[in-house]
DRENGU-668001 format. One record per atom (N, C-alpha, C, O): x, y, z; atom name; residue number from 1. Coordinates in steps of 0.2 Angstrom, whole numbers, plus 5000, padded with zeros to 4 digits. Layout:
@east X north Y up Z atom CA seq NUM
...
// end
This chain:
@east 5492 north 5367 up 5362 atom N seq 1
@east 5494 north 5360 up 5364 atom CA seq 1
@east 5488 north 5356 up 5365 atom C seq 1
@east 5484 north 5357 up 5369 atom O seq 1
@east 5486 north 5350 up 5360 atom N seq 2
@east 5482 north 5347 up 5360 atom CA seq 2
@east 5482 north 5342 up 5367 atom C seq 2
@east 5487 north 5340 up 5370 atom O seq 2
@east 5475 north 5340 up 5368 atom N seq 3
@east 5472 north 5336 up 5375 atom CA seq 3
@east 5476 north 5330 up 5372 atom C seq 3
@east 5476 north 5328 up 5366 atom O seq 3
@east 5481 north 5328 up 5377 atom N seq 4
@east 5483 north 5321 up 5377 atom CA seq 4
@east 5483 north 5315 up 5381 atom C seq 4
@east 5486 north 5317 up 5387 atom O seq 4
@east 5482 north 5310 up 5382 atom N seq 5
@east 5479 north 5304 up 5384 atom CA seq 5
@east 5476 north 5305 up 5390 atom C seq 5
@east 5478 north 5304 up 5396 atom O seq 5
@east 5468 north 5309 up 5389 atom N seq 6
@east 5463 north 5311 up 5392 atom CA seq 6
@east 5465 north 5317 up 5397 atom C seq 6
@east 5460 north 5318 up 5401 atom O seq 6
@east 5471 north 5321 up 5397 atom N seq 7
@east 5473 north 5324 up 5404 atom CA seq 7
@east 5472 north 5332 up 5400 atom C seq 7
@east 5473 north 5332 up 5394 atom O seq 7
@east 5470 north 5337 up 5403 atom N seq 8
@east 5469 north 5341 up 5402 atom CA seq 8
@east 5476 north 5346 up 5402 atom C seq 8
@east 5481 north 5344 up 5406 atom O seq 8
@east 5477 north 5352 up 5398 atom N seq 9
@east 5482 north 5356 up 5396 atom CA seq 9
@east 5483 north 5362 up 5399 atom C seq 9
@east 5486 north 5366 up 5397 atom O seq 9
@east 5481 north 5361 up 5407 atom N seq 10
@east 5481 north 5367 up 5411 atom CA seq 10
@east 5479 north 5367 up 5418 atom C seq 10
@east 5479 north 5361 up 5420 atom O seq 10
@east 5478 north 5373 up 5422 atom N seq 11
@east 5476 north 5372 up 5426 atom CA seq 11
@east 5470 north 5374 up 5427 atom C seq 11
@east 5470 north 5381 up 5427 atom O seq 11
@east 5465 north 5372 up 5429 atom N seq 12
@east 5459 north 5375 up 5430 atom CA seq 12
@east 5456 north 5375 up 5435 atom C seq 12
@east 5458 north 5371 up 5440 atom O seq 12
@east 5452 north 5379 up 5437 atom N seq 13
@east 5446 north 5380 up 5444 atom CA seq 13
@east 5440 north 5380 up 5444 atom C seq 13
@east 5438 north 5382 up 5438 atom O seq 13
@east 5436 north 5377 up 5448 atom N seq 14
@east 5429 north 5375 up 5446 atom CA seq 14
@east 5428 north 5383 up 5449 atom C seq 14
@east 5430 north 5387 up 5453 atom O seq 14
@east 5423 north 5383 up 5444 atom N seq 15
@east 5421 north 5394 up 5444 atom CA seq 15
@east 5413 north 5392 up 5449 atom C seq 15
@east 5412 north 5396 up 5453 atom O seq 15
@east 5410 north 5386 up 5449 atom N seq 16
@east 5405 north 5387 up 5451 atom CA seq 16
@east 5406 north 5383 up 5460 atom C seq 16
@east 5401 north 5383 up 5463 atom O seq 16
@east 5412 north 5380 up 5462 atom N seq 17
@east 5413 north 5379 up 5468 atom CA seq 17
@east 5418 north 5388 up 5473 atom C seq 17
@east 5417 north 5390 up 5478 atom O seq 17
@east 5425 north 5390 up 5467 atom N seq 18
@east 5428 north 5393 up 5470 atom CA seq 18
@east 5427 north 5399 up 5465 atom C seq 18
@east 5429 north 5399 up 5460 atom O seq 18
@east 5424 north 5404 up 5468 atom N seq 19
@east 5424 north 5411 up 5467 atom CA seq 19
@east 5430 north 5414 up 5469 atom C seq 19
@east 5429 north 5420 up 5467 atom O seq 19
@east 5435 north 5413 up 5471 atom N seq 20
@east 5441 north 5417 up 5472 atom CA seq 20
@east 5448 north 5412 up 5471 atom C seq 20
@east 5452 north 5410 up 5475 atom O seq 20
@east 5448 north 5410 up 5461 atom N seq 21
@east 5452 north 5405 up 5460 atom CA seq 21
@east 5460 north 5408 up 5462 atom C seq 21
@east 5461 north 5414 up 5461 atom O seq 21
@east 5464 north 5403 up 5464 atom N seq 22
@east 5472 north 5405 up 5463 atom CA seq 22
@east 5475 north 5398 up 5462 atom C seq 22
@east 5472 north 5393 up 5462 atom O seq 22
@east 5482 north 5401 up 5460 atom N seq 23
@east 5487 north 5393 up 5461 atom CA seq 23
@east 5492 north 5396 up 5462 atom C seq 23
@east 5494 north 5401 up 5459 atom O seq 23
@east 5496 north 5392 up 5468 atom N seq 24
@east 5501 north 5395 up 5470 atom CA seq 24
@east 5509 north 5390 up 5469 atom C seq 24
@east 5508 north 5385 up 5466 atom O seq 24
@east 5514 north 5391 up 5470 atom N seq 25
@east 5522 north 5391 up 5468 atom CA seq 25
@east 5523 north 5391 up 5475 atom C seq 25
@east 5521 north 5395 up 5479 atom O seq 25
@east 5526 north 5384 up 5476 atom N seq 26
@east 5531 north 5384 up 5484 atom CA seq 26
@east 5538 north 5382 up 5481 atom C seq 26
@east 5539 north 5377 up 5479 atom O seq 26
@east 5544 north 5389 up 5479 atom N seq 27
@east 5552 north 5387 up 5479 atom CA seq 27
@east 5553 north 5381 up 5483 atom C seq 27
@east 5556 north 5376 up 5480 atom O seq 27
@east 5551 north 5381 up 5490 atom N seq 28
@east 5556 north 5378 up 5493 atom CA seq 28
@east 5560 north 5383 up 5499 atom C seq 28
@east 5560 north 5383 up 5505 atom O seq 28
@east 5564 north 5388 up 5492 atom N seq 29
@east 5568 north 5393 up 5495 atom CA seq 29
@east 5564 north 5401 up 5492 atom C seq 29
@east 5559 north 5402 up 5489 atom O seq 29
@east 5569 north 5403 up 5495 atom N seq 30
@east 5568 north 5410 up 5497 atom CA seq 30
@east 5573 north 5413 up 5488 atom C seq 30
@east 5579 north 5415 up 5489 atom O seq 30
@east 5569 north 5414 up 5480 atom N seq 31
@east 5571 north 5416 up 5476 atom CA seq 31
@east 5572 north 5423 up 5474 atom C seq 31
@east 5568 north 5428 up 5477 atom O seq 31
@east 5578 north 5425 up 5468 atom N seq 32
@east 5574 north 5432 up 5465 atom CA seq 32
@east 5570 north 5430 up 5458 atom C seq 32
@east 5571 north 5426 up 5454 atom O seq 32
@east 5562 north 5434 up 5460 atom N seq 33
@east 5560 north 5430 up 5454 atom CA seq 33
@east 5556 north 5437 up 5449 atom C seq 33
@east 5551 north 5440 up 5451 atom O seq 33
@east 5560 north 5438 up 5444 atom N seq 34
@east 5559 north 5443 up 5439 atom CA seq 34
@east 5549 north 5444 up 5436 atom C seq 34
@east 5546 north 5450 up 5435 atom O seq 34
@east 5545 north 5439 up 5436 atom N seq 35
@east 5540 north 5439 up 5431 atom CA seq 35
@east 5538 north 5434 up 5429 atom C seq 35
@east 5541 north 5429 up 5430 atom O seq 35
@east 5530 north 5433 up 5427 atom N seq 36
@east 5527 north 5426 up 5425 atom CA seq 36
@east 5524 north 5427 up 5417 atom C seq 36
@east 5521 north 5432 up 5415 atom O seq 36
@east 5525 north 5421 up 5413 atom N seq 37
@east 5524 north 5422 up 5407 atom CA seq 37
@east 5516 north 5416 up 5408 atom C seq 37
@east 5516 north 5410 up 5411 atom O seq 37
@east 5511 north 5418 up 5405 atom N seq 38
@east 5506 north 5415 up 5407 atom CA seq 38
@east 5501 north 5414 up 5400 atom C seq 38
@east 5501 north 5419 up 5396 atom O seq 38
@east 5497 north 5409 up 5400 atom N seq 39
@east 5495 north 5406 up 5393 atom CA seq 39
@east 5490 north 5403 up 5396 atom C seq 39
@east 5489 north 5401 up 5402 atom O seq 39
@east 5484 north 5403 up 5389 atom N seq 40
@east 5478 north 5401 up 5390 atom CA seq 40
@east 5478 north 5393 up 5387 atom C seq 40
@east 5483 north 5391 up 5384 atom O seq 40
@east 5475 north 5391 up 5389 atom N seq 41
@east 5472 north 5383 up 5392 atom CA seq 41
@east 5473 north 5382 up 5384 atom C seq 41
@east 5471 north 5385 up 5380 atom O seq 41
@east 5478 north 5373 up 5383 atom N seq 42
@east 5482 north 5370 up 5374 atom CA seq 42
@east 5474 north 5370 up 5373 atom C seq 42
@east 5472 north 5375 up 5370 atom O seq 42
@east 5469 north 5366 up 5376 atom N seq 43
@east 5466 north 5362 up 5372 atom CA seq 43
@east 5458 north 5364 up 5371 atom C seq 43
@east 5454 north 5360 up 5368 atom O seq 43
@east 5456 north 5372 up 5375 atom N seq 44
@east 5449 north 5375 up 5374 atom CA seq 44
@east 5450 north 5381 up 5373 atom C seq 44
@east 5456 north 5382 up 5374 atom O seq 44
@east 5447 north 5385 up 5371 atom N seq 45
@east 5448 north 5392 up 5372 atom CA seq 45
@east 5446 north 5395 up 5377 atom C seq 45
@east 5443 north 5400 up 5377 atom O seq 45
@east 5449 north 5393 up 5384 atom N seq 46
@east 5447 north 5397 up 5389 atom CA seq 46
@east 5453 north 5399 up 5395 atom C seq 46
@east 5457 north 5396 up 5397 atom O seq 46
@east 5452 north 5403 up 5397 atom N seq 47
@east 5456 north 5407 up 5397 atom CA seq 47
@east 5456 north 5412 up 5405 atom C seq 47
@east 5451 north 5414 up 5407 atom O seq 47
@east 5462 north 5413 up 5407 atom N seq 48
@east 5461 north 5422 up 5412 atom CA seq 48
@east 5463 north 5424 up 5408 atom C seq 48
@east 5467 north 5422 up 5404 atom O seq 48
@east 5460 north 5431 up 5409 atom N seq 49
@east 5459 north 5440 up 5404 atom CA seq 49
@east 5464 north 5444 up 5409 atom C seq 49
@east 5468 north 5447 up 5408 atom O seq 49
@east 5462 north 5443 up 5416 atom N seq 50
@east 5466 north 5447 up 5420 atom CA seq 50
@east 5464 north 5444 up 5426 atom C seq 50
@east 5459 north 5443 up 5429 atom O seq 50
@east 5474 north 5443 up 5430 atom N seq 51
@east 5476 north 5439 up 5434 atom CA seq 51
@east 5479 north 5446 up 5438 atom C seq 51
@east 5480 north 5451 up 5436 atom O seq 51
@east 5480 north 5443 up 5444 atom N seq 52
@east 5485 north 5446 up 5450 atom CA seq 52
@east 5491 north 5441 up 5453 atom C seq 52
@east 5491 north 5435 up 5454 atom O seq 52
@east 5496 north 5445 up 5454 atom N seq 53
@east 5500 north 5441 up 5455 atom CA seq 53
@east 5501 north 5442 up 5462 atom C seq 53
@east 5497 north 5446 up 5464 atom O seq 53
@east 5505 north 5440 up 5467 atom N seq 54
@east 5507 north 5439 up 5474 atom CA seq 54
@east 5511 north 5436 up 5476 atom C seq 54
@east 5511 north 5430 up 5475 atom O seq 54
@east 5516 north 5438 up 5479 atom N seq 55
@east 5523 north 5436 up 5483 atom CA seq 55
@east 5523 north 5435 up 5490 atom C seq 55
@east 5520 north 5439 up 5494 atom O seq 55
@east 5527 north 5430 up 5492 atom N seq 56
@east 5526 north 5430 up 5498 atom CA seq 56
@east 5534 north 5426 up 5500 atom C seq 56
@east 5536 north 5423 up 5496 atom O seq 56
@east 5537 north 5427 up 5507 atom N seq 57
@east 5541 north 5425 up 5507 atom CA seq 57
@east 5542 north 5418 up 5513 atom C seq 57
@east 5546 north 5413 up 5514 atom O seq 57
@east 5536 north 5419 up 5517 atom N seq 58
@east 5533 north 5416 up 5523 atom CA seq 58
@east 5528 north 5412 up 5523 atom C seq 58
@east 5526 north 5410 up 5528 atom O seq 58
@east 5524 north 5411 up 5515 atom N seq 59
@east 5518 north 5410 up 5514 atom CA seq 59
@east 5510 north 5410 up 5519 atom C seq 59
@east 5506 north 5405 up 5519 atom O seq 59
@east 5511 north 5416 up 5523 atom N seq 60
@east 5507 north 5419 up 5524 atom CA seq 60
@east 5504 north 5427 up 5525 atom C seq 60
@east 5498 north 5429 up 5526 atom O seq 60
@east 5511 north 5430 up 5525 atom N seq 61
@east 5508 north 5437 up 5522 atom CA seq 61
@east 5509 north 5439 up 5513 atom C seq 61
@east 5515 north 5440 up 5511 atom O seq 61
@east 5505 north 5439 up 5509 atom N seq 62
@east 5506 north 5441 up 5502 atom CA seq 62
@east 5506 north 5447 up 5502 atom C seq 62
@east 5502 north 5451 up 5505 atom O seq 62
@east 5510 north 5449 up 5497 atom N seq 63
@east 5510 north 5459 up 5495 atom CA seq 63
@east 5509 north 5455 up 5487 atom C seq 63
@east 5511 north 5449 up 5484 atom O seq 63
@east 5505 north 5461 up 5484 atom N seq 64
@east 5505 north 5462 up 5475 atom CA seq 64
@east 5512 north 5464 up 5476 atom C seq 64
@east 5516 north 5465 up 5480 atom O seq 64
@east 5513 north 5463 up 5467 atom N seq 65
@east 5516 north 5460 up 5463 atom CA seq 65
@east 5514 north 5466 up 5457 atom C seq 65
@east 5511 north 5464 up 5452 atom O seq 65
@east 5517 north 5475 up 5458 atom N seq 66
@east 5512 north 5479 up 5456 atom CA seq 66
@east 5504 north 5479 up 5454 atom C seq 66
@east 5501 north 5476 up 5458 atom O seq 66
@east 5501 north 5481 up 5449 atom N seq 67
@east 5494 north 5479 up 5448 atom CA seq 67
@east 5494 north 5473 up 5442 atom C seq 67
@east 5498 north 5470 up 5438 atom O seq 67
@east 5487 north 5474 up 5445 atom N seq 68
@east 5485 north 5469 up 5441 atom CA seq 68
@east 5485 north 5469 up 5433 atom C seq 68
@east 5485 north 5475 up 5430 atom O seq 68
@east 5486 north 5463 up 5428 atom N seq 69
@east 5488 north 5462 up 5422 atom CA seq 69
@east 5482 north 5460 up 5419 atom C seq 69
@east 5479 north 5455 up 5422 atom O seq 69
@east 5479 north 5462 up 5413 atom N seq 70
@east 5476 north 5459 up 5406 atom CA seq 70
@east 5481 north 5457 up 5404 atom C seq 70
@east 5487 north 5459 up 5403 atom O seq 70
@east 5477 north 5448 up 5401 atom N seq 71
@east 5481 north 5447 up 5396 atom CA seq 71
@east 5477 north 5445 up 5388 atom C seq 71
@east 5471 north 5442 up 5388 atom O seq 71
@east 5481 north 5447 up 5381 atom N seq 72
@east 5479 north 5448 up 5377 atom CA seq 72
@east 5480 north 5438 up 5374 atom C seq 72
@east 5486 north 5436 up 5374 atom O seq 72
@east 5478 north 5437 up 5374 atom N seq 73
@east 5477 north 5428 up 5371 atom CA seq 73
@east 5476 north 5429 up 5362 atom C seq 73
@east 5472 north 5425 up 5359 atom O seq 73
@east 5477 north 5434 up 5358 atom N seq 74
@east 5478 north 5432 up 5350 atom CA seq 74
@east 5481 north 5428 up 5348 atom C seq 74
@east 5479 north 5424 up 5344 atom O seq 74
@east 5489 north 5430 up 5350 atom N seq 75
@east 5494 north 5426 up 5348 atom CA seq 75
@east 5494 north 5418 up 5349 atom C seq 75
@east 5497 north 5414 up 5345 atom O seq 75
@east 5492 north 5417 up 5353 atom N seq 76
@east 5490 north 5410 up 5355 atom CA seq 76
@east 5498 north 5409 up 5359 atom C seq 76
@east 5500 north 5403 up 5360 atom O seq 76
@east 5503 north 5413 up 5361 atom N seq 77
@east 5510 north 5413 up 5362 atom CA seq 77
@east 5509 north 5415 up 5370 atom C seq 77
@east 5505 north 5419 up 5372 atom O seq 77
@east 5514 north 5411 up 5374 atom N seq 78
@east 5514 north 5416 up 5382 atom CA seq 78
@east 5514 north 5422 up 5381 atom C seq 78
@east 5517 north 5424 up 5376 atom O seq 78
@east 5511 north 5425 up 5386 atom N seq 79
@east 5511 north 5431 up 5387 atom CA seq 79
@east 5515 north 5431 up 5394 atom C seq 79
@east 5514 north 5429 up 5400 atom O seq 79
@east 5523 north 5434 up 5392 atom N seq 80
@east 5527 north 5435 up 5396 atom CA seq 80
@east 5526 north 5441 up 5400 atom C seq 80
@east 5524 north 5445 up 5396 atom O seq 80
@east 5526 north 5444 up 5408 atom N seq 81
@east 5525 north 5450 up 5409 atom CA seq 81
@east 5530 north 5449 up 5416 atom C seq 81
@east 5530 north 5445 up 5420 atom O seq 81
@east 5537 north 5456 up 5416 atom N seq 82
@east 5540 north 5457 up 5420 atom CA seq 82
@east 5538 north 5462 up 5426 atom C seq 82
@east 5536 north 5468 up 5425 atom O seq 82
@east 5538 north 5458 up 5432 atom N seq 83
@east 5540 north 5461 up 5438 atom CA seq 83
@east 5540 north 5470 up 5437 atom C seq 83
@east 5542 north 5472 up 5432 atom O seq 83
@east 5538 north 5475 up 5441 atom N seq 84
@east 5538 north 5481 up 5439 atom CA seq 84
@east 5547 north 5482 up 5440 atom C seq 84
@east 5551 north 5487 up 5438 atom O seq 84
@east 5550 north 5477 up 5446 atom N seq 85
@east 5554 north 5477 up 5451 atom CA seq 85
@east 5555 north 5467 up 5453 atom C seq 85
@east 5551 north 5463 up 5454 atom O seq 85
@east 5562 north 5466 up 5453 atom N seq 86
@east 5562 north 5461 up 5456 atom CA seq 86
@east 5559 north 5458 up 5461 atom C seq 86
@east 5554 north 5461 up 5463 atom O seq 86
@east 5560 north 5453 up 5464 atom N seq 87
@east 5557 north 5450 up 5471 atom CA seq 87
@east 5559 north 5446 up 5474 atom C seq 87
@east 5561 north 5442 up 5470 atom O seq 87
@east 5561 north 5444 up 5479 atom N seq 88
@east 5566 north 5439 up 5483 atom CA seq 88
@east 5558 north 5437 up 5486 atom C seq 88
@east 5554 north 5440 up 5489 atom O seq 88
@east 5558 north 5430 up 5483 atom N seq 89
@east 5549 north 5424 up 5486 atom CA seq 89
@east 5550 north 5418 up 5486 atom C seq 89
@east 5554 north 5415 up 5482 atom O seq 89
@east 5547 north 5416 up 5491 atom N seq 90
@east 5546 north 5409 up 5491 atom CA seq 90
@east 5540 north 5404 up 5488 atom C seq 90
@east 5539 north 5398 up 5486 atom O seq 90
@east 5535 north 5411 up 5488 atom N seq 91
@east 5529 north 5409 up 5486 atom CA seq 91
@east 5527 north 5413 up 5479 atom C seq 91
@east 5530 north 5419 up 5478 atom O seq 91
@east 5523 north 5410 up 5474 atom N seq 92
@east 5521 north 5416 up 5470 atom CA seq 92
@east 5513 north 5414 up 5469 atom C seq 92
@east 5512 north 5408 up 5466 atom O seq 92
@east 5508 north 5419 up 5471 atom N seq 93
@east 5503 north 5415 up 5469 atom CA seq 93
@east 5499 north 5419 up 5464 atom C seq 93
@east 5496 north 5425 up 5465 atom O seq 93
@east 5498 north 5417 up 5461 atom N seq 94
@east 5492 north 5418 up 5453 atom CA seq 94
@east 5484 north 5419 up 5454 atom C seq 94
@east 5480 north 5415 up 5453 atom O seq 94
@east 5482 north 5425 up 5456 atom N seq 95
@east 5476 north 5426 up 5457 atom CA seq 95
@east 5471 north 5427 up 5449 atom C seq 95
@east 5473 north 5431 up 5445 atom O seq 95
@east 5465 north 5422 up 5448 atom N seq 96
@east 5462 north 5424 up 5442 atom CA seq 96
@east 5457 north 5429 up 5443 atom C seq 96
@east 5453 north 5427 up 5447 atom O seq 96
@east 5456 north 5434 up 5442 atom N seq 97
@east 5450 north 5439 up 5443 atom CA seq 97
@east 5444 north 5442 up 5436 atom C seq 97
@east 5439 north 5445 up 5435 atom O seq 97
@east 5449 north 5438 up 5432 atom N seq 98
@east 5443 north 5440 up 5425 atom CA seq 98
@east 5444 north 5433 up 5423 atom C seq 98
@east 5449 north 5430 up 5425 atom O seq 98
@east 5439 north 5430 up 5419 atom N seq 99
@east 5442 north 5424 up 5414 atom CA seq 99
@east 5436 north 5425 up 5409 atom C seq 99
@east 5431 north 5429 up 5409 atom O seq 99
@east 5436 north 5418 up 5403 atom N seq 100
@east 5433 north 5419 up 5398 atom CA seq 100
@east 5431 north 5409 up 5399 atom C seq 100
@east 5436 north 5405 up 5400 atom O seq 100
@east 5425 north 5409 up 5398 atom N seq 101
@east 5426 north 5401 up 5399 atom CA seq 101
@east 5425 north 5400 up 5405 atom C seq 101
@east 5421 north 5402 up 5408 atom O seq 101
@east 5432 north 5395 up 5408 atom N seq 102
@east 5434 north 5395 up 5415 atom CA seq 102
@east 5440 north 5396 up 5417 atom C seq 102
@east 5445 north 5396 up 5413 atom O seq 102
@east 5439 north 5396 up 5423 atom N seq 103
@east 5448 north 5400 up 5425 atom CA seq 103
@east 5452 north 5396 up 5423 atom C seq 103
@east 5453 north 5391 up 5427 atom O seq 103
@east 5456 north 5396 up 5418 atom N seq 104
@east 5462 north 5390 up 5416 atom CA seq 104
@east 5467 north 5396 up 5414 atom C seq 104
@east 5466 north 5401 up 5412 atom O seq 104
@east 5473 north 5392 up 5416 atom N seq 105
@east 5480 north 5393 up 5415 atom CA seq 105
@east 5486 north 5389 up 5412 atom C seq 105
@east 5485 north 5383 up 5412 atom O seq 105
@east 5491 north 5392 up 5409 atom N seq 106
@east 5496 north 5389 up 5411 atom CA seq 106
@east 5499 north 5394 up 5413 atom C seq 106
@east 5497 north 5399 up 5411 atom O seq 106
@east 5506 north 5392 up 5418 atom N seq 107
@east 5511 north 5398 up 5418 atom CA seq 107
@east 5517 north 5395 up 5419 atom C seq 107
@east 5518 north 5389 up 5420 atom O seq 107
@east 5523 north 5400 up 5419 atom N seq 108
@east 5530 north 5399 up 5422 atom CA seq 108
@east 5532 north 5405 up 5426 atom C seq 108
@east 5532 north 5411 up 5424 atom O seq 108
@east 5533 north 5405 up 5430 atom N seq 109
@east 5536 north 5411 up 5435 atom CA seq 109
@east 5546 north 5411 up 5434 atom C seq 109
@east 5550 north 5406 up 5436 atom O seq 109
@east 5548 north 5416 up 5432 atom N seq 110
@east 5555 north 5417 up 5428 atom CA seq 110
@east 5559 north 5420 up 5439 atom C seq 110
@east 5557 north 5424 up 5443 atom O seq 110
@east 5563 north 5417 up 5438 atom N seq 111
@east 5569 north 5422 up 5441 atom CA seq 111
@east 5574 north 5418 up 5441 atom C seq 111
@east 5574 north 5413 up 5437 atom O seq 111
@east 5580 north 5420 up 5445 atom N seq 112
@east 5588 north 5422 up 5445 atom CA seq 112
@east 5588 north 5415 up 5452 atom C seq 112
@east 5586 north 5416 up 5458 atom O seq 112
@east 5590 north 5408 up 5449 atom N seq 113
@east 5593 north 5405 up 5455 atom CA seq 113
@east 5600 north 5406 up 5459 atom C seq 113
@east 5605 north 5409 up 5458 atom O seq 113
@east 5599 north 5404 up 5464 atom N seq 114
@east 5603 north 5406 up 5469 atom CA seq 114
@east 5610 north 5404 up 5468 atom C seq 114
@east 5614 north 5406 up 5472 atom O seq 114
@east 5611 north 5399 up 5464 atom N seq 115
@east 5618 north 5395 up 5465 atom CA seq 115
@east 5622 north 5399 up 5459 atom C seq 115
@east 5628 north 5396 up 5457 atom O seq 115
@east 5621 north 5403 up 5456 atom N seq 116
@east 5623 north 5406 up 5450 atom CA seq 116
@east 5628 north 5411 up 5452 atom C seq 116
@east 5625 north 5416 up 5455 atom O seq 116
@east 5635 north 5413 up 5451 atom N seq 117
@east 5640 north 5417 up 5451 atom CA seq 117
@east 5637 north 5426 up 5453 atom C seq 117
@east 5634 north 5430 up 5449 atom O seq 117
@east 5639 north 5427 up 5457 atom N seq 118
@east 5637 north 5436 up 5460 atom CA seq 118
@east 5638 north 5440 up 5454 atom C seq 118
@east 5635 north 5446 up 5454 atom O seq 118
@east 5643 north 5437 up 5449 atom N seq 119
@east 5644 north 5442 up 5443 atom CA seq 119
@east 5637 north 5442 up 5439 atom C seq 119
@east 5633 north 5446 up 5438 atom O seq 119
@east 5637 north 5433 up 5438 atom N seq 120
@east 5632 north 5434 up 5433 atom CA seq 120
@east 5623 north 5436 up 5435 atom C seq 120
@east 5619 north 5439 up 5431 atom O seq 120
@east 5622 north 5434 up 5441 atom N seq 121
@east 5616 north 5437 up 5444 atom CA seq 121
@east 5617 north 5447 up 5444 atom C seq 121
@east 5611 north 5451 up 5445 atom O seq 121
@east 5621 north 5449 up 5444 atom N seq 122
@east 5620 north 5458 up 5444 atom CA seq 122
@east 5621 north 5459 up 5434 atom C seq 122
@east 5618 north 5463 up 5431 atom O seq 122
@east 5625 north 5453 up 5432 atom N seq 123
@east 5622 north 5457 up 5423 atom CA seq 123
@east 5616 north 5454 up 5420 atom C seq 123
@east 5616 north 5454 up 5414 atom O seq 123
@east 5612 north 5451 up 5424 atom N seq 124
@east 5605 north 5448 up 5421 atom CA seq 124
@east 5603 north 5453 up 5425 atom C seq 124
@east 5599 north 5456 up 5421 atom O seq 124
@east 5603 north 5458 up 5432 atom N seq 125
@east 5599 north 5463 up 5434 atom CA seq 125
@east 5601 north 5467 up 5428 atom C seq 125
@east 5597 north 5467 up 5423 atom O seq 125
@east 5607 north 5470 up 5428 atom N seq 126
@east 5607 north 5477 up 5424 atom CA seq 126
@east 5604 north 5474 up 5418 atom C seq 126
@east 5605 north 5478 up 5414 atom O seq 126
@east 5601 north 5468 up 5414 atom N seq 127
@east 5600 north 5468 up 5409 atom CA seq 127
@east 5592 north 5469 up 5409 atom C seq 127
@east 5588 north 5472 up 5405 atom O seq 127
@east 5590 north 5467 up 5415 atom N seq 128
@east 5582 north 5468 up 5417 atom CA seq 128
@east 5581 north 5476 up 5415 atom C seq 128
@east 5579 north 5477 up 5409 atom O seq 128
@east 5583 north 5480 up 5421 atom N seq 129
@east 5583 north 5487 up 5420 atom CA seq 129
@east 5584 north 5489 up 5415 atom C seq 129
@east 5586 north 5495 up 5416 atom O seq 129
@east 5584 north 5488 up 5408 atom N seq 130
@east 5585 north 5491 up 5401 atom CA seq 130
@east 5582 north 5489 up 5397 atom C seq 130
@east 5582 north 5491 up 5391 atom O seq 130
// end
């Protein structure tokens, strides 16, 4: 995605102010949220190599979000990656631990809202699990 009317294609962290970049997702509510698909910055080649994820439902105690993920940027396509296991969060936060360049992102964090029929939320589970 090319820089468009001066604004930059991501998010980024100043590497030389914060040594321990994140960004974090406030639902609002209390979600099940599947996995984050995450992608290197439209308009530099810079990038996180390997992030950590975190959930929280209180936004003050965070637990991982299994381990931590490398991600491969050839494709130039999101690098979708699921949940090892679902999660009921309110918070999700994006830790960058490796980057190339500077810590730049984009992401989507994927779950099951809440207003959606009990059938259809258990056959998007059992579809997870397969």
């Amino acid at each position: 995605m090319p820089k468009e009317s001066g604004h930059i294609s991501a998010w980024i962290a100043d590497k030389k102010i914060d040594k321990n970049p994140w960004i974090e997702v406030n639902f609002g509510e209390i979600l099940l949220t599947t996995g984050v698909s995450i992608q290197k910055r439209g308009d530099k080649d810079e990038y996180a190599s390997k992030v950590r994820v975190l959930h929280s439902k209180d936004g003050e105690k965070f637990y991982n979000v299994g381990k931590y993920s490398y991600y491969n940027w050839d494709s130039g396509k999101p690098d979708k990656k699921k949940f090892p296991i679902p999660v009921y969060a309110q918070y999700i936060r994006i830790q960058i631990l490796e980057f190339f360049g500077n810590p730049a992102l984009r992401f989507e964090v994927h779950y099951i809202p809440n207003d959606i029929p009990e059938i259809v939320k258990n056959n998007l589970l059992s579809k997870y699990f397969n």
